[in-house]
Backbone atoms as SQL, in Angstrom:
CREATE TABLE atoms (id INTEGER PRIMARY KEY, chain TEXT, resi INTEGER, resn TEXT, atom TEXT, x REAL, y REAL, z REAL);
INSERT INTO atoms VALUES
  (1, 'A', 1, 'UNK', 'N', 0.839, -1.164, 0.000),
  (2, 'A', 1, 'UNK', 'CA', 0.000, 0.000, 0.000),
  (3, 'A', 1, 'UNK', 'C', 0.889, 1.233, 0.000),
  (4, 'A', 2, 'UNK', 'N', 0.817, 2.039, -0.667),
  (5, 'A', 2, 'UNK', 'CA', 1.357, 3.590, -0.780),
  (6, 'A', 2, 'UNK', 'C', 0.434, 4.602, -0.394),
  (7, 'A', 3, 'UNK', 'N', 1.041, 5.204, 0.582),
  (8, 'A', 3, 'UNK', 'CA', 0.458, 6.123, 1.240),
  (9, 'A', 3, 'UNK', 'C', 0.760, 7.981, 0.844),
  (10, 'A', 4, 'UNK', 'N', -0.238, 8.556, 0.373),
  (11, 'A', 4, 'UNK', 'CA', 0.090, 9.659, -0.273),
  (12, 'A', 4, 'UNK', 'C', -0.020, 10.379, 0.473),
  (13, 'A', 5, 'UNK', 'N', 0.814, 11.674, 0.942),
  (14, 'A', 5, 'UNK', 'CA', 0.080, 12.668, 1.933),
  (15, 'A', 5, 'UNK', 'C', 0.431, 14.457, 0.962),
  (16, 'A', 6, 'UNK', 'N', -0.391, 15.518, 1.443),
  (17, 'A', 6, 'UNK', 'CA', -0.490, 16.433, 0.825),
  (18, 'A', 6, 'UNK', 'C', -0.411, 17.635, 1.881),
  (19, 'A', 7, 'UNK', 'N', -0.007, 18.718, 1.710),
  (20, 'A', 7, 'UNK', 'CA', -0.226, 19.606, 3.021),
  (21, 'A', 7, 'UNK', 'C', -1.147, 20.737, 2.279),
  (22, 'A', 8, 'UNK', 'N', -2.125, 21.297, 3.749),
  (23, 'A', 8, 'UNK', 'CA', -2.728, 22.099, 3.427),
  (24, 'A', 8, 'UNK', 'C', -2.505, 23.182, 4.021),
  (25, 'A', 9, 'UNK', 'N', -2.909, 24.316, 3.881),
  (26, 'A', 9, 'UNK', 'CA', -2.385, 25.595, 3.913),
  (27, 'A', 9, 'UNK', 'C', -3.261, 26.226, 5.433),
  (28, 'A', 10, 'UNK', 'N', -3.345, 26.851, 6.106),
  (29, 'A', 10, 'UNK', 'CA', -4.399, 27.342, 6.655),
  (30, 'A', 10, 'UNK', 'C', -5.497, 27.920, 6.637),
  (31, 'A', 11, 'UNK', 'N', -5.582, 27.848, 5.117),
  (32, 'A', 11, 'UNK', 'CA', -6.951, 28.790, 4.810),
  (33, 'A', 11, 'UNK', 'C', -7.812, 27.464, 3.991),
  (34, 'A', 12, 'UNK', 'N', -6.906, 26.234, 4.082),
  (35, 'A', 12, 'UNK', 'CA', -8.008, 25.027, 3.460),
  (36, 'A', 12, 'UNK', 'C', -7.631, 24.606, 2.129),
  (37, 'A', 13, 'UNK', 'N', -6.314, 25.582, 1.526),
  (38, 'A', 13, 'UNK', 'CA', -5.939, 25.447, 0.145),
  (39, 'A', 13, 'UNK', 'C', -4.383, 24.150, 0.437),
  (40, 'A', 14, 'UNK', 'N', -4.735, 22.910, -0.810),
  (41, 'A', 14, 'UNK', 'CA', -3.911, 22.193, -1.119),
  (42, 'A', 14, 'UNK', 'C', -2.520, 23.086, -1.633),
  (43, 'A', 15, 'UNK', 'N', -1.453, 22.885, -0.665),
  (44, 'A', 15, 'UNK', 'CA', 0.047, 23.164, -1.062),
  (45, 'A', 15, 'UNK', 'C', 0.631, 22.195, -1.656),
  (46, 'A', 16, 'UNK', 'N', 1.458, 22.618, -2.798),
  (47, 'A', 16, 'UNK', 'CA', 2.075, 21.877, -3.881),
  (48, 'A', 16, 'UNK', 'C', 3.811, 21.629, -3.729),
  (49, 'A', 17, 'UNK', 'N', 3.828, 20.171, -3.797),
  (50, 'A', 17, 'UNK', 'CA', 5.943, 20.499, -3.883),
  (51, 'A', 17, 'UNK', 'C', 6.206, 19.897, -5.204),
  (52, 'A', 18, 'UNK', 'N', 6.934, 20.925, -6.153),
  (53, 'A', 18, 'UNK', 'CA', 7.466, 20.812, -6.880),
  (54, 'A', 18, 'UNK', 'C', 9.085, 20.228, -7.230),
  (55, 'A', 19, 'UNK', 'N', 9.162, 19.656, -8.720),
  (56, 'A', 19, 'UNK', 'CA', 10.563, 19.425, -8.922),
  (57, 'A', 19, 'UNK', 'C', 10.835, 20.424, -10.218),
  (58, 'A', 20, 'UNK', 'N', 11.950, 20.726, -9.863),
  (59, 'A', 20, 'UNK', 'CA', 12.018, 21.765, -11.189),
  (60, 'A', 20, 'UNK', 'C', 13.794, 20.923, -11.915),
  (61, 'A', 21, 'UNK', 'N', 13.931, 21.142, -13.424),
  (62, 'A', 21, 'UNK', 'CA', 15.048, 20.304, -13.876),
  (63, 'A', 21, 'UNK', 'C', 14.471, 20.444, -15.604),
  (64, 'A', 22, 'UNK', 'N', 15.343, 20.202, -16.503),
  (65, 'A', 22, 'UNK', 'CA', 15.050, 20.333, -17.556),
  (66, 'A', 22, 'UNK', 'C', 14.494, 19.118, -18.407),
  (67, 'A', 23, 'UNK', 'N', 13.847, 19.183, -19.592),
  (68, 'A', 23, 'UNK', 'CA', 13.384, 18.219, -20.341),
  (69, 'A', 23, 'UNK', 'C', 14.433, 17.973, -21.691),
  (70, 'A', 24, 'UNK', 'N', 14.270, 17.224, -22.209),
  (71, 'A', 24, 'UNK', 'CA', 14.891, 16.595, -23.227),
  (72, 'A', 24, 'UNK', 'C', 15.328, 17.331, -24.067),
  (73, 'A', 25, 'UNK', 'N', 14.751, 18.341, -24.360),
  (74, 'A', 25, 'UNK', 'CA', 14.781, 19.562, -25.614),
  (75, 'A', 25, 'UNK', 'C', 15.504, 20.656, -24.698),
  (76, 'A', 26, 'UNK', 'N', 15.746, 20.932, -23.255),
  (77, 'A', 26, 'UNK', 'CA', 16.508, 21.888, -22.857),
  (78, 'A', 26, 'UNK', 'C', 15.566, 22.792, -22.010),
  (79, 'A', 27, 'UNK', 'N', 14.293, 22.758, -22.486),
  (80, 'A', 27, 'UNK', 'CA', 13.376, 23.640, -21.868),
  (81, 'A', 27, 'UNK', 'C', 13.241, 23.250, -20.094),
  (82, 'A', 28, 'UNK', 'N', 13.318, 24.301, -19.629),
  (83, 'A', 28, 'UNK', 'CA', 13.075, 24.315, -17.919),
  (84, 'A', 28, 'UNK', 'C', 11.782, 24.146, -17.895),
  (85, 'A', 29, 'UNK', 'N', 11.599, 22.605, -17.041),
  (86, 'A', 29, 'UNK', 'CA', 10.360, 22.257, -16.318),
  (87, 'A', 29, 'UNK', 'C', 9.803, 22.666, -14.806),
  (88, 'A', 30, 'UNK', 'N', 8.625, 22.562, -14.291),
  (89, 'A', 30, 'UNK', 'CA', 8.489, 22.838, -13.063),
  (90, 'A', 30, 'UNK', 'C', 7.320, 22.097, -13.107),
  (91, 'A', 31, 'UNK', 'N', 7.268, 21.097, -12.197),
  (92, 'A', 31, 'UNK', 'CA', 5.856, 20.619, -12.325),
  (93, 'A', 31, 'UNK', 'C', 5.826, 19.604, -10.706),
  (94, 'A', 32, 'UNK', 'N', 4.488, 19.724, -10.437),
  (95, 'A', 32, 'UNK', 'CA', 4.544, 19.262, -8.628),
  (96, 'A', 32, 'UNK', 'C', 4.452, 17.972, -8.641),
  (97, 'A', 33, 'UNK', 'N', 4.630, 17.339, -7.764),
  (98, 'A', 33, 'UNK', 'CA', 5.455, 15.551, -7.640),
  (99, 'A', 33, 'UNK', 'C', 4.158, 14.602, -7.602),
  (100, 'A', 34, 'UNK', 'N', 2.498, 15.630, -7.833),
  (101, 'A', 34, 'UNK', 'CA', 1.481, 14.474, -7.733),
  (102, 'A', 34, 'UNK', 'C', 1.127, 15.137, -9.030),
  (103, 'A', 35, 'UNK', 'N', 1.113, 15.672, -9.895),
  (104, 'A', 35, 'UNK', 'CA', 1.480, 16.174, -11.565),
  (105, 'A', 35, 'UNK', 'C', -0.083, 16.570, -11.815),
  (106, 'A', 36, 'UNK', 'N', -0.128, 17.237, -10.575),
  (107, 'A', 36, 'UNK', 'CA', -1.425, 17.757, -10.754),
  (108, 'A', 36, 'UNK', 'C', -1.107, 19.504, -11.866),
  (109, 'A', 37, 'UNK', 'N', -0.100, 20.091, -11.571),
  (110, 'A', 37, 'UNK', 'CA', 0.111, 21.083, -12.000),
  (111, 'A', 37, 'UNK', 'C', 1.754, 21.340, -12.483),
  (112, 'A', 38, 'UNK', 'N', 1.918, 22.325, -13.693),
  (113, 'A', 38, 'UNK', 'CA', 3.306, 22.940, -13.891),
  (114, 'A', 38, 'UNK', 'C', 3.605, 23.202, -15.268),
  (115, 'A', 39, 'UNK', 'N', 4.496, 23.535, -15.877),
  (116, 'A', 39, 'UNK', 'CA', 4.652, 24.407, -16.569),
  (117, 'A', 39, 'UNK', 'C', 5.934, 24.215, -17.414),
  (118, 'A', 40, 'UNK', 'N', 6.058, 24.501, -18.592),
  (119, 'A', 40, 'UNK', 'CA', 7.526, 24.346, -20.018),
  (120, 'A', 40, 'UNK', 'C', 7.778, 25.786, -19.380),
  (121, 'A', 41, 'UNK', 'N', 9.245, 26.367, -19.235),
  (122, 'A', 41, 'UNK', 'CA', 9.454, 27.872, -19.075),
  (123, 'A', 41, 'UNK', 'C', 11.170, 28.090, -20.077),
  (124, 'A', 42, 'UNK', 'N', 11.029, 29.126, -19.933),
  (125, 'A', 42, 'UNK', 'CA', 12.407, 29.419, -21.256),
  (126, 'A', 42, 'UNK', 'C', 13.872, 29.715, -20.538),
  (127, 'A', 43, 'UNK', 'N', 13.338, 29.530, -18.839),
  (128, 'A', 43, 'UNK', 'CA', 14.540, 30.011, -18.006),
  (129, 'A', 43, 'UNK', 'C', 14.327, 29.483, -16.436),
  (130, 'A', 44, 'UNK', 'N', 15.541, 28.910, -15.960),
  (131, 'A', 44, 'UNK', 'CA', 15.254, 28.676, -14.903),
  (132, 'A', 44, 'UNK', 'C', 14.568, 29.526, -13.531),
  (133, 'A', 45, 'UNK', 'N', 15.137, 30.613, -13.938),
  (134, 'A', 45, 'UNK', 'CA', 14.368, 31.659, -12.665),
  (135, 'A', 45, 'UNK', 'C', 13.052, 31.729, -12.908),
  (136, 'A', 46, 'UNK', 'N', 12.136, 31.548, -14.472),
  (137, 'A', 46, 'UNK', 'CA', 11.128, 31.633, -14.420),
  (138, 'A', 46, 'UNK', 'C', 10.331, 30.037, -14.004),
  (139, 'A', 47, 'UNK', 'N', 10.682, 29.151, -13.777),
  (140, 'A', 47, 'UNK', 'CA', 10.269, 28.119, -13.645),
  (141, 'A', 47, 'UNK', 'C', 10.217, 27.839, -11.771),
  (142, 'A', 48, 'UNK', 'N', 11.495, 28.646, -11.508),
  (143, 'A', 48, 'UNK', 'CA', 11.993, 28.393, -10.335),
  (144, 'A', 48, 'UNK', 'C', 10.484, 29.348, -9.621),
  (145, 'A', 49, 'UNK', 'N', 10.458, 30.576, -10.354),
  (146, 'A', 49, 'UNK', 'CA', 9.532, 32.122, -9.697),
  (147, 'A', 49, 'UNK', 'C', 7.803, 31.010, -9.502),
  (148, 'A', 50, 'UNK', 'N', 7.968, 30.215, -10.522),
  (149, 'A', 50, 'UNK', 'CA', 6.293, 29.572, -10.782),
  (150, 'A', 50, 'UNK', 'C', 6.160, 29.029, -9.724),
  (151, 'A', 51, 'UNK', 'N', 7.339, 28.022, -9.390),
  (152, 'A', 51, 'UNK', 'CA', 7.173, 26.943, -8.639),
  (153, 'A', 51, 'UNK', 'C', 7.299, 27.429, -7.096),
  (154, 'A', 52, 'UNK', 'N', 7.545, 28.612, -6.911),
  (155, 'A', 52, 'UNK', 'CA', 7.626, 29.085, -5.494),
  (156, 'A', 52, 'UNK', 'C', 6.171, 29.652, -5.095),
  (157, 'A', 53, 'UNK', 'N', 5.433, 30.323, -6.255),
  (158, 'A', 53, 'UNK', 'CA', 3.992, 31.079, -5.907),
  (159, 'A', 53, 'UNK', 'C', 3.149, 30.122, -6.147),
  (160, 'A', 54, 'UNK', 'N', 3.311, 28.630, -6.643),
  (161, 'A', 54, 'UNK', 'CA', 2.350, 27.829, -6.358),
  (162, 'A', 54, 'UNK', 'C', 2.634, 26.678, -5.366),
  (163, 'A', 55, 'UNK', 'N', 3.501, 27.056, -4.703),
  (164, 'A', 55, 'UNK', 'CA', 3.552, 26.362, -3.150),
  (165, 'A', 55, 'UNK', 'C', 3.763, 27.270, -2.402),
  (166, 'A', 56, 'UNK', 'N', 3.441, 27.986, -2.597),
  (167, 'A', 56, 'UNK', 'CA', 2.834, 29.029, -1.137),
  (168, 'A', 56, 'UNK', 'C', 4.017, 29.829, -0.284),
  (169, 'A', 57, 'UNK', 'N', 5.603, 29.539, -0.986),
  (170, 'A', 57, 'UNK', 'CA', 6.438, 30.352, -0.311),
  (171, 'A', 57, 'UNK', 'C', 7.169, 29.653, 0.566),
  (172, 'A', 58, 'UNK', 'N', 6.928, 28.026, 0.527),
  (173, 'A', 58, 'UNK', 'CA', 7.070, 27.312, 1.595),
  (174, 'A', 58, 'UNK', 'C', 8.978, 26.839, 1.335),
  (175, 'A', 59, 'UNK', 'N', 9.247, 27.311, 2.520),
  (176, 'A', 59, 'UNK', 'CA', 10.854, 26.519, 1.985),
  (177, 'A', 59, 'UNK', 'C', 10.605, 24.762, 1.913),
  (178, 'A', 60, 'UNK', 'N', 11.315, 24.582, 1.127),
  (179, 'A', 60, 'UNK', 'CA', 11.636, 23.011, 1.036),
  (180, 'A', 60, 'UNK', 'C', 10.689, 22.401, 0.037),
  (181, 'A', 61, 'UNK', 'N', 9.494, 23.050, -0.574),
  (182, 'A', 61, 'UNK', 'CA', 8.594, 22.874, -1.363),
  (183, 'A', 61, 'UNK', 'C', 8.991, 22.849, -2.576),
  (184, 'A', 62, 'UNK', 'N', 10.787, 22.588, -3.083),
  (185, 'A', 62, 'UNK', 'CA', 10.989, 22.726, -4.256),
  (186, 'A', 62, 'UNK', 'C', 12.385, 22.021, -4.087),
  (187, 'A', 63, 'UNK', 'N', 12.363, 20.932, -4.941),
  (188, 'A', 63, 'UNK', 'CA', 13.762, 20.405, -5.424),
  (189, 'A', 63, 'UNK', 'C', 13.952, 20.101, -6.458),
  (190, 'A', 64, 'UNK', 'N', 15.468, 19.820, -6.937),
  (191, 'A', 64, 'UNK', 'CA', 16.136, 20.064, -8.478),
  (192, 'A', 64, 'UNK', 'C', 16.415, 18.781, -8.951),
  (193, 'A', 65, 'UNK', 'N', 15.784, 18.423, -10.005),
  (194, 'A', 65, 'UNK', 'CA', 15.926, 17.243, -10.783),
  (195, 'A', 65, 'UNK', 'C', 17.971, 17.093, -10.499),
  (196, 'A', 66, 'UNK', 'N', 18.570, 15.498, -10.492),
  (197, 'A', 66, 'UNK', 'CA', 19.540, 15.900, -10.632),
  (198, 'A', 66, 'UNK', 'C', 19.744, 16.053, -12.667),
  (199, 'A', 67, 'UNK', 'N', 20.976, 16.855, -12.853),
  (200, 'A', 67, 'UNK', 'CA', 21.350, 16.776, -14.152),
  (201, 'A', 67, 'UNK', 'C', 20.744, 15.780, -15.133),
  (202, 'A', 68, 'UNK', 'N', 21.139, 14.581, -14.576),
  (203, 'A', 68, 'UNK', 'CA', 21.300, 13.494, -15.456),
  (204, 'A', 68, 'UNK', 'C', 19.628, 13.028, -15.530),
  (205, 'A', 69, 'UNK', 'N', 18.691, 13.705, -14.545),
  (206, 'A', 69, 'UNK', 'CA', 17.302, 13.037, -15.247),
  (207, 'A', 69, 'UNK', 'C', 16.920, 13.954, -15.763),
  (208, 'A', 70, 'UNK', 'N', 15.781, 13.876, -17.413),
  (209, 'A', 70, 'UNK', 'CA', 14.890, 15.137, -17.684),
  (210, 'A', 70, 'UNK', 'C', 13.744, 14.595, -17.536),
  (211, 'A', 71, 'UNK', 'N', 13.329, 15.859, -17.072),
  (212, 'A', 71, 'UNK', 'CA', 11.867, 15.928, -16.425),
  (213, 'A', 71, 'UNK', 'C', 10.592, 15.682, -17.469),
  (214, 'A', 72, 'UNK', 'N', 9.699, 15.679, -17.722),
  (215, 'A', 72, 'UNK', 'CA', 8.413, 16.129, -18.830),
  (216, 'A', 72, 'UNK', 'C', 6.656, 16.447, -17.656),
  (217, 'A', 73, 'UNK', 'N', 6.308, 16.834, -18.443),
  (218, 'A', 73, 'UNK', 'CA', 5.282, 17.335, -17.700),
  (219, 'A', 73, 'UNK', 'C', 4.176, 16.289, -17.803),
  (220, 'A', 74, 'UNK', 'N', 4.644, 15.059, -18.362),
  (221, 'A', 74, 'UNK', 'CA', 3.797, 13.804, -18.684),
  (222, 'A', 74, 'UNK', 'C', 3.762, 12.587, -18.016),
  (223, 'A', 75, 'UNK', 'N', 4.736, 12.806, -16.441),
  (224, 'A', 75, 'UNK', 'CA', 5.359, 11.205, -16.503),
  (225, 'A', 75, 'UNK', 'C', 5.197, 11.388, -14.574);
């Protein structure tokens, strides 16, 4: 059995943790680890900026693909 857990915010809103890392073609991904949400971006700061205002600001709510995997917004 796999047990999923999710955090919620104090106002009742689902918080998101993202992985951010590039895809195959080079493009910076950001997309959250239950792939409910995220985004192709043309630069890491902009992928990095997404992935911080849709987890709420939360430190630790964001980690970096290493190098050697690419990400897709499909998988």
């Amino acid at each position: 059995m796999t047990m999923q857990t999710s955090h919620i915010s104090p106002d009742g809103e689902t918080l998101h943790r993202f992985v951010v890392g590039r895809d195959g073609e080079g493009h910076w991904i950001a997309r959250d680890e239950e792939g409910q949400t995220g985004g192709v971006f043309a630069d890491r700061s902009s992928a990095i900026r997404f992935a911080t205002m849709e987890s709420g600001h939360r430190v630790g709510a964001i980690r970096f693909a290493p190098a050697s995997v690419r990400l897709s917004l499909f998988n």
